[in-house]
C-alpha positions in Angstrom: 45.8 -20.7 -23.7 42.9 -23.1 -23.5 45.2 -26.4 -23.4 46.9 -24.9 -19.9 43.9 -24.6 -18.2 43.5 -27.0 -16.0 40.2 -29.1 -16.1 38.5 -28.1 -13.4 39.0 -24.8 -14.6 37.9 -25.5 -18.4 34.7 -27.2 -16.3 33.9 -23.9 -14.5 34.7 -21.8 -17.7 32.4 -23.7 -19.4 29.3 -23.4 -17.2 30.0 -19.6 -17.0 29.9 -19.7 -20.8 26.8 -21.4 -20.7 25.2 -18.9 -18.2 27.0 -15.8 -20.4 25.3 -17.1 -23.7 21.5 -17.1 -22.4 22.1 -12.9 -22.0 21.3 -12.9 -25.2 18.1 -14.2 -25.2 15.4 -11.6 -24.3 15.2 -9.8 -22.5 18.5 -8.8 -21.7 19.6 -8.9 -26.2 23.0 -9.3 -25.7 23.4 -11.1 -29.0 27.1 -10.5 -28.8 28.1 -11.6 -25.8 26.3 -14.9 -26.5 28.6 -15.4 -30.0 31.3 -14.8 -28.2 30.4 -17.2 -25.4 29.3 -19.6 -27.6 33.4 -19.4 -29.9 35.1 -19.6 -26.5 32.9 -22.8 -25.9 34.2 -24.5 -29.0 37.8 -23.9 -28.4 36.9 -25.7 -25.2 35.2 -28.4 -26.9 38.6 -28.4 -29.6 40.5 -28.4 -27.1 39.4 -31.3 -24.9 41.6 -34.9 -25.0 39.1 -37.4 -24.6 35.4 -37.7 -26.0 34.1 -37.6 -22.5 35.9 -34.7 -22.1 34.0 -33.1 -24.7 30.8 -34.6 -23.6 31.3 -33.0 -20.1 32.2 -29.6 -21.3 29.1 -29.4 -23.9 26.8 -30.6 -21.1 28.0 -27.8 -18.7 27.3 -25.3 -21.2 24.0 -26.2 -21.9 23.1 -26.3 -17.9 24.8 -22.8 -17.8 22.3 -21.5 -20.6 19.2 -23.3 -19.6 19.3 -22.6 -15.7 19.2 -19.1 -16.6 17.4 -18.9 -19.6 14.7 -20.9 -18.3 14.6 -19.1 -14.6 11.1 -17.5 -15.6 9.8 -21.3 -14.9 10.7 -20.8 -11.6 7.7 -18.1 -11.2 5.2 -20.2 -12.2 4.8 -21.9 -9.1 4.5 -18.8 -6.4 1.1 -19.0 -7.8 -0.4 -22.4 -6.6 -0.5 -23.7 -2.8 -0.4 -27.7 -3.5 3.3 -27.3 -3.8 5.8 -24.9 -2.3 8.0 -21.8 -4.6 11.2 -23.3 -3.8 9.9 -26.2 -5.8 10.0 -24.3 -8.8 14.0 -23.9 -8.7 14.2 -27.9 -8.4 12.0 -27.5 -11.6 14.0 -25.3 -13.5 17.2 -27.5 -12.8 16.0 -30.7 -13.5 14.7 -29.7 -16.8 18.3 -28.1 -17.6 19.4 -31.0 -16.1 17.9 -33.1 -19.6 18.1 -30.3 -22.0 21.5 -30.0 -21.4 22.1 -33.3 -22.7 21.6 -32.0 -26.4 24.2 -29.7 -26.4 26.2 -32.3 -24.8 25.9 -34.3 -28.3 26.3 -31.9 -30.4 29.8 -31.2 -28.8 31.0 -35.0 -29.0 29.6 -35.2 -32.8 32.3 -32.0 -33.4 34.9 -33.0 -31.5 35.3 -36.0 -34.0 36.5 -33.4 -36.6 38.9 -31.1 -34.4 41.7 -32.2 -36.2 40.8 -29.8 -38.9 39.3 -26.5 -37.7 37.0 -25.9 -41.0 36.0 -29.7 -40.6 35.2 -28.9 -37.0 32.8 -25.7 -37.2 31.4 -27.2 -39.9 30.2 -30.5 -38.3 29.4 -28.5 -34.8 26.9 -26.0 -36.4 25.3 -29.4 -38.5 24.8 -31.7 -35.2 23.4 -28.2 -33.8 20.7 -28.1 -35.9 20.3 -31.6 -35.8 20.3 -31.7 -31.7 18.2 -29.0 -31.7 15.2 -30.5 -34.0 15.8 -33.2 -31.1 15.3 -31.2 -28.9 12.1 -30.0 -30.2 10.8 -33.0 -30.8 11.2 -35.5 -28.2 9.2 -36.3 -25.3 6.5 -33.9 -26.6 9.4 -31.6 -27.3 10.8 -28.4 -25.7 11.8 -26.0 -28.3 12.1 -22.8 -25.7 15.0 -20.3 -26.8 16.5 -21.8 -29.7 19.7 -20.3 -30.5 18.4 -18.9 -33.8 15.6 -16.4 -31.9 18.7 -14.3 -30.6 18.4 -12.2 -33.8 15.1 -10.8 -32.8 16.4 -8.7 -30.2 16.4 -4.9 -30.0 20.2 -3.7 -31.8 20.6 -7.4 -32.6 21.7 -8.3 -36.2 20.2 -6.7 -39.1 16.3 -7.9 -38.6 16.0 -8.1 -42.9 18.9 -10.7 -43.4 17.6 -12.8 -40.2 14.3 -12.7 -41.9 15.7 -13.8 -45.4 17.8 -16.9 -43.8 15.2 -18.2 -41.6 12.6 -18.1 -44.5 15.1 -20.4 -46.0 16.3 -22.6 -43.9 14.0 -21.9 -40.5 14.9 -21.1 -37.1 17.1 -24.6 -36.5 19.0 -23.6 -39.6 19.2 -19.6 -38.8 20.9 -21.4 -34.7 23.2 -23.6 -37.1 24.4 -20.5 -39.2 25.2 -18.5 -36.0 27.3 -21.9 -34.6 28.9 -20.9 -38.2 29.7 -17.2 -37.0 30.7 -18.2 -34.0 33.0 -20.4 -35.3 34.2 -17.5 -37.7 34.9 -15.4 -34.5 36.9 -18.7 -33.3 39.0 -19.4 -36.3 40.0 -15.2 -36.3 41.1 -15.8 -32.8 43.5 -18.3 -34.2 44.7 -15.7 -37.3 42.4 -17.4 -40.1 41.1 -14.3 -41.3 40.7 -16.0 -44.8 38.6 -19.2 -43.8 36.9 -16.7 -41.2 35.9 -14.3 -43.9 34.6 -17.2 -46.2 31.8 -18.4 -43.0 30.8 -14.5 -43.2 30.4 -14.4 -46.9 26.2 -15.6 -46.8 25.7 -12.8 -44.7 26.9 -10.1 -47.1 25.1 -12.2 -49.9 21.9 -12.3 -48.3 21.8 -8.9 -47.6 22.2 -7.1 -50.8 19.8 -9.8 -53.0 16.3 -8.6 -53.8 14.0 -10.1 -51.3 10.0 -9.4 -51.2 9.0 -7.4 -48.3 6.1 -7.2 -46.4 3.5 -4.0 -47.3 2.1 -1.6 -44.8 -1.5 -2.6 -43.8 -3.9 -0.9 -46.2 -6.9 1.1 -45.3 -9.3 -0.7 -45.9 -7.8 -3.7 -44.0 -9.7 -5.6 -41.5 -9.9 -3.7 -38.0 -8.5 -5.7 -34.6 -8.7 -4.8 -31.1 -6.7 -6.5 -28.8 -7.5 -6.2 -25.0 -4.9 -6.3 -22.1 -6.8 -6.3 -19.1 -3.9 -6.9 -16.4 -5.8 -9.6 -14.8 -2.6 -11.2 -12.8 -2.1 -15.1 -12.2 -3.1 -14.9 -8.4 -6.8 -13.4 -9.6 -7.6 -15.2 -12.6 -9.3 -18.5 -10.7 -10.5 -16.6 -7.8 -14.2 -16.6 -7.7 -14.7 -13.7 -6.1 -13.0 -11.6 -8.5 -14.6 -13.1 -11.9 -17.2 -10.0 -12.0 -14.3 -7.4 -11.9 -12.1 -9.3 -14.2 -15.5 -9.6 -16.7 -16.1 -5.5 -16.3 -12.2 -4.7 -17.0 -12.4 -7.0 -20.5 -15.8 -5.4 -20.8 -14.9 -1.7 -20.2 -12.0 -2.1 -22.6 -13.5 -4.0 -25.3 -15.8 -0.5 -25.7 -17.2 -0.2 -29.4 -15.3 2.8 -31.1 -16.4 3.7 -35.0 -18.7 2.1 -37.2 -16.6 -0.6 -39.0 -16.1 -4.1 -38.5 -13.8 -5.5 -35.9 -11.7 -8.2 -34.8 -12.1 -8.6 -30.7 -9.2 -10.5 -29.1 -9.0 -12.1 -26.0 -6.4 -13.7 -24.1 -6.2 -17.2 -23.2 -8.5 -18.6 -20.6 -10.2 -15.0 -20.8 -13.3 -16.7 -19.9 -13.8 -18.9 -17.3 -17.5 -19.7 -18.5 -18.6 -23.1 -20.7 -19.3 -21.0 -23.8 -20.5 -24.5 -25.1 -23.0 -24.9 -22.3 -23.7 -21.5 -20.8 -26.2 -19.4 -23.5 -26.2 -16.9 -21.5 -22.6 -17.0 -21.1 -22.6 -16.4 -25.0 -25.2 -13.6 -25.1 -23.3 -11.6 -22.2 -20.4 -11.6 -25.1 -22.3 -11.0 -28.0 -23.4 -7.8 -26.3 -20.5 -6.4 -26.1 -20.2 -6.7 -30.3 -21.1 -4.4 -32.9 -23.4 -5.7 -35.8 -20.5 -6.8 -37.8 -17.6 -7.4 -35.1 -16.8 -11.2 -34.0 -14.8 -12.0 -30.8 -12.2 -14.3 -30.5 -11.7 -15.2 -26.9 -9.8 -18.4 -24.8 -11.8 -20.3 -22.8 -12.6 -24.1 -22.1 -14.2 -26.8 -23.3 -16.2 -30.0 -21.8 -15.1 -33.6 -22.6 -17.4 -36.4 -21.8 -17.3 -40.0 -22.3 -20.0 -41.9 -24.0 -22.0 -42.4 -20.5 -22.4 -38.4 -20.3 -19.6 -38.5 -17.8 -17.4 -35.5 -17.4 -13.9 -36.7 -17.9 -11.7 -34.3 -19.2 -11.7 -30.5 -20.6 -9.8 -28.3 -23.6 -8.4 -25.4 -23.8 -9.4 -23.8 -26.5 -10.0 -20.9 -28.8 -13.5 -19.5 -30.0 -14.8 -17.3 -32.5 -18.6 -16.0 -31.6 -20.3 -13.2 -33.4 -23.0 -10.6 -32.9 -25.8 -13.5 -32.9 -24.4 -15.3 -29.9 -23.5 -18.0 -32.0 -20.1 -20.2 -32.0 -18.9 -19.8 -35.3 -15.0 -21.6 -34.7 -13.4 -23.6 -32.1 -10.0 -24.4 -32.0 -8.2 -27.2 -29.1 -4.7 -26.6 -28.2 -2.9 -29.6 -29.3 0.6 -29.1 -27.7 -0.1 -29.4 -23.7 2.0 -28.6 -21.5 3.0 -31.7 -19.2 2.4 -30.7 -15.1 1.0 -27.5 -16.4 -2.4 -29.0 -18.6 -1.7 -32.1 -17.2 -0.3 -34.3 -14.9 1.8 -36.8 -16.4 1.1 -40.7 -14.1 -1.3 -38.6 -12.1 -2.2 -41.3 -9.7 1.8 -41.8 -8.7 2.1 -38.3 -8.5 -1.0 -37.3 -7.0 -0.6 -40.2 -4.2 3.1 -38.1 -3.4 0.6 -34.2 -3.6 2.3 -33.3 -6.7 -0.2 -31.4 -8.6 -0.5 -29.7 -12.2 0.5 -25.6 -11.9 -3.0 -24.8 -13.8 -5.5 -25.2 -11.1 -8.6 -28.0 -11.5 -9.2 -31.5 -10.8 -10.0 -32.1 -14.8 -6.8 -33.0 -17.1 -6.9 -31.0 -20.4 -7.3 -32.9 -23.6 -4.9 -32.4 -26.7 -6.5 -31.4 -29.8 -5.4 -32.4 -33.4 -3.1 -29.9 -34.1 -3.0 -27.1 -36.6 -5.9 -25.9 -38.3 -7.8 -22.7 -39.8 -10.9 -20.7 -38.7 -12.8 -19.0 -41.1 -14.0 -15.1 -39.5 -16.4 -14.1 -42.2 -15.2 -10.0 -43.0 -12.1 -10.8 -41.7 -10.4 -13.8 -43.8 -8.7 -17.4 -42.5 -7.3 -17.5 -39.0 -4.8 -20.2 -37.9 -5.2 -20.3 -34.0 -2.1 -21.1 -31.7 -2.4 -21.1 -27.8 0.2 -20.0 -25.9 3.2 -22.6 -26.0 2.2 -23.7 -29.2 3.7 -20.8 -30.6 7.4 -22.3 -30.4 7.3 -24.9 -32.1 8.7 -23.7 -35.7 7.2 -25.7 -38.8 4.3 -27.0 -36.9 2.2 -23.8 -36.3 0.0 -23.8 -39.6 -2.3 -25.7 -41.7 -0.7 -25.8 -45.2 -4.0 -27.5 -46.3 -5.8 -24.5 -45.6 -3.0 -21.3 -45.1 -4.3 -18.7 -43.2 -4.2 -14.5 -43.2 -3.0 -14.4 -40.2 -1.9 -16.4 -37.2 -3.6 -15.4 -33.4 -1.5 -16.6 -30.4 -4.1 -16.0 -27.2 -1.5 -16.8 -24.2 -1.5 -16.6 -20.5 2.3 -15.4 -20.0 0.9 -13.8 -16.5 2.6 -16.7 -14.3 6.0 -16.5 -16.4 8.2 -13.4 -14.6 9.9 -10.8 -16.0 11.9 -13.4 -18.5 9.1 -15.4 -19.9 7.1 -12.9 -22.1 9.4 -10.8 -23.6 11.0 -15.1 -25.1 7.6 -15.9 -26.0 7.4 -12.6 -27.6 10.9 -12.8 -29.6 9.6 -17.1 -30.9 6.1 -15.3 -32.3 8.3 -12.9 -34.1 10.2 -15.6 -35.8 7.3 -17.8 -36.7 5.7 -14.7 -38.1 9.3 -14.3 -40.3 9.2 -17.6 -41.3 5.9 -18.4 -42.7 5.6 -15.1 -43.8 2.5 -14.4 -41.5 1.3 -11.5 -39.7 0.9 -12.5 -36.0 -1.8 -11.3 -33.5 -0.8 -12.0 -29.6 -3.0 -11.1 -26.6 -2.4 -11.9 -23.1 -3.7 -10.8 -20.0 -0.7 -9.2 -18.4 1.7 -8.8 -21.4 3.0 -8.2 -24.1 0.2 -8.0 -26.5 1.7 -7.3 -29.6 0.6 -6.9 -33.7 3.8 -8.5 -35.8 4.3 -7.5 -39.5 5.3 -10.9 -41.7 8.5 -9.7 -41.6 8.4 -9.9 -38.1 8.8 -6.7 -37.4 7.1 -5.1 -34.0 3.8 -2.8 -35.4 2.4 -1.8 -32.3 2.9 -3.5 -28.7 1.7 -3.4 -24.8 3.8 -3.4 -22.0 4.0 -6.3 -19.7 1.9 -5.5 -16.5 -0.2 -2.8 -17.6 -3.5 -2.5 -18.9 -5.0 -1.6 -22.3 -6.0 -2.0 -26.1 -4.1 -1.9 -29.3 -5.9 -0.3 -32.2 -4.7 -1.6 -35.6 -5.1 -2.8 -39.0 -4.6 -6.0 -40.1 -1.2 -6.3 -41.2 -1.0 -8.1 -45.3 0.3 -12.1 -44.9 3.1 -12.7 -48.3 3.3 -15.8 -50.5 4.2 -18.7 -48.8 8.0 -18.7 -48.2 10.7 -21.7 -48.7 10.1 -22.8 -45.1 6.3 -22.6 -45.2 6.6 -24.9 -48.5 8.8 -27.3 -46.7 8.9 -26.8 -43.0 12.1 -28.5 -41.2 13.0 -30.8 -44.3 15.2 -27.4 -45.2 16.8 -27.3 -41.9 17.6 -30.9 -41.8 18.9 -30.7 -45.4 21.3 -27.9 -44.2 22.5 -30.1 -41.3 23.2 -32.7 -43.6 24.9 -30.5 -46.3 27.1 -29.3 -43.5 27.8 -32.7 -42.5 29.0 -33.8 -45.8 31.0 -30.4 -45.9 33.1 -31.4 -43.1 33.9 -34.5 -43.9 35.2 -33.7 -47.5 37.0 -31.2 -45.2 38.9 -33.8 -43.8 39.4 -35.8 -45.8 41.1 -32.8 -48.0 43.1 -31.9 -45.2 44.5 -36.0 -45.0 
């Protein structure tokens, strides 16, 4: 049926794939419909004469997913005055405009093989993975919605086997197995209910072997509060409004018991220099018990060696009852024209401005590292859009208890939370990690290592999440290795399809 379509129409067909596969991506979860878009997208690609053919047909599909995947970007910018909203949708397509390119080549390094169709599934899901490392990577890297996080929806495939692949082989492995299922669904189509059922065998494998799983939190675990305070986008810089947003952390941050606690704050929570401002730091420490410590986003000063202010960070830090700054951690993944404005004088000279508002660029830190909370064990700090990037979110050198993702989703829609949500859930499955989220507006969250959702606030409304600390596990396969298992897989695939073909010749 596919080879009497006409091309325009296979062009069309293929775009409303694209747009059909990002529903199941949060929050919509409709893991399902995104397999099945994402078969009916490789018969295209099978079915096309020519490589550029191919190239065009993977490239529509990948616009499809992104434009509408990614529409949460969109939002960002009804909540700056240098540039107008409409903007934001020029934004959002140019970016899918790019990222579209990498399914593009992963559908012209398949279509080489569609002579034989195990050959062909075979090398697409291993130049998947591959493109999609690529994609994570490049240019600082945009690793938003891989096709592995659609297992971390509500009704999606069985949580406990996604858990057990992607502690194998990671999340670019776990997108590379569903290209496999996909491609299962494809072949079925075609009545190769044999080969089909042999691409379906890991899954049945993997869920019936004996696998640690994550404990409940014990009693006498550290305590955590994490405060919500619904402090939207449009009042977190206004200066008139920095006393109310102080008394709604305040009021919720309220000491309840007699134990020790954990205080977390979002990102950017405070907009004083904790570094400069004592009294900035006693205001805080008051709000502590004898034993608690706060953890809190806020920034920090740059100068050069004149004393000149240059630049800032955006960073994490831990105080404690003292007033003292016991941690600091710098966010080492910026965002490019949200932290910083990439050739700012070229771009400033045409008033295009960074979506974060301030005249001082933020400064990348080093990159991964652990802060140690005395009572409380080893935290490894991630801020906000760091917390996609799978493999690069912990210090092996120094493996944390925990991970804390402090993040400012409040400028991201109804789309963007519940996706940063689902990537914290995986990282938290991968390197077998408990994970701590607050944000201002939503959704604060406590994740178990296996990734499962402990406790949770809604996006837009206020409040506090009680809990234990949840227990970290051993370090898994992936948090020994990191992407070299991934990679391996691709390349294992790779080899798989071409003794495919060469069988088949």
């Amino acid at each position: 049926m596919i080879l009497r379509l006409r091309p325009r129409h296979v062009r069309l067909l293929s775009l409303a794939l694209g747009l059909v596969s990002a529903t199941g991506f949060a929050p919509w979860h409709l893991w399902l419909a995104t397999l099945l878009a994402v078969a009916g997208w490789m018969g295209f690609v099978r079915a096309a004469p020519r490589l550029r053919d191919a190239a065009l047909v993977g490239w529509l599909f990948g616009l499809g997913q992104f434009v509408l995947g990614l529409n949460w970007i969109a939002t960002a910018f009804t909540y700056q005055a240098a540039m107008p909203a409409w903007l934001g949708w020029v934004a959002v397509v140019l970016l899918s405009l790019y990222l579209a390119v990498y399914p593009m080549f992963a559908a012209m390094l398949a279509w080489r093989y569609r002579a034989n169709g195990p050959a062909f599934i075979l090398a697409f899901a291993a130049a998947w993975i591959a493109t999609e490392w690529l994609r994570a990577t490049m240019f600082t890297g945009f690793a938003w919605n891989p096709l592995g996080v659609i297992v971390m929806g509500t009704g999606a495939l069985d949580l406990e086997v996604a858990g057990r692949l992607a502690r194998l082989v990671g999340t670019y492995g776990l997108s590379g197995l569903i290209l496999l299922w996909a491609g299962a669904a494809l072949l079925a189509t075609r009545h190769r209910l044999r080969l089909a059922a042999v691409l379906l065998v890991p899954l049945l494998l993997i869920r019936f072997v004996p696998w640690p799983s994550a404990p409940a939190a014990a009693p006498t675990a550290p305590e955590l509060r994490i405060v919500q305070p619904k402090i939207g986008q449009q009042d977190k810089w206004d200066q008139a409004a920095q006393s109310a947003n102080f008394a709604r952390l305040a009021g919720l941050s309220r000491k309840v018991g007699t134990n020790p606690r954990l205080l977390l704050w979002p990102e950017a929570a405070v907009p004083d220099y904790l570094e400069e401002e004592p009294w900035a730091r006693a205001r805080l420490a008051r709000l502590l018990g004898p034993r608690d410590l706060l953890l809190t986003g806020g920034s920090a000063l740059v100068y050069d060696r004149t004393g000149k202010l240059v630049a800032a960070r955006n960073s994490l830090f831990a105080l404690d009852p003292q007033a003292r700054l016991i941690g600091r951690y710098d966010k080492a993944h910026l965002v490019p024209y949200g932290e910083y404005l990439p050739m700012r004088p070229l771009l400033s000279a045409i008033g295009l401005s960074r979506l974060a508002p301030g005249d001082l660029d933020f400064l990348p830190g080093p990159g991964a590292q652990s802060i140690d909370l005395p009572g409380f064990g080893r935290v490894g700090v991630q801020i906000c859009y760091e917390m996609i990037f799978s493999g690069r979110v912990v210090d092996a050198a120094r493996r944390p208890s925990f991970l804390f993702n402090p993040s400012n989703d409040a400028w991201f829609g109804a789309w963007g939370p519940p996706q940063h949500l689902a990537q914290a859930r995986l990282r938290a499955v991968e390197e077998g990690l408990p994970v701590v989220r607050a944000t201002p507006t939503g959704i604060s969250a406590v994740i178990d290592a296996d990734g499962r959702l402990l406790d949770a606030l809604p996006w837009r409304q206020a409040g506090v999440i009680d809990a234990l600390l949840p227990p970290p596990l051993t370090p898994t396969l992936f948090a020994r290795f990191g992407n070299a298992l991934p990679l391996l897989l691709s390349l294992m695939l790779a080899v798989a399809a071409i003794a495919c073909r060469r069988i088949r010749r």
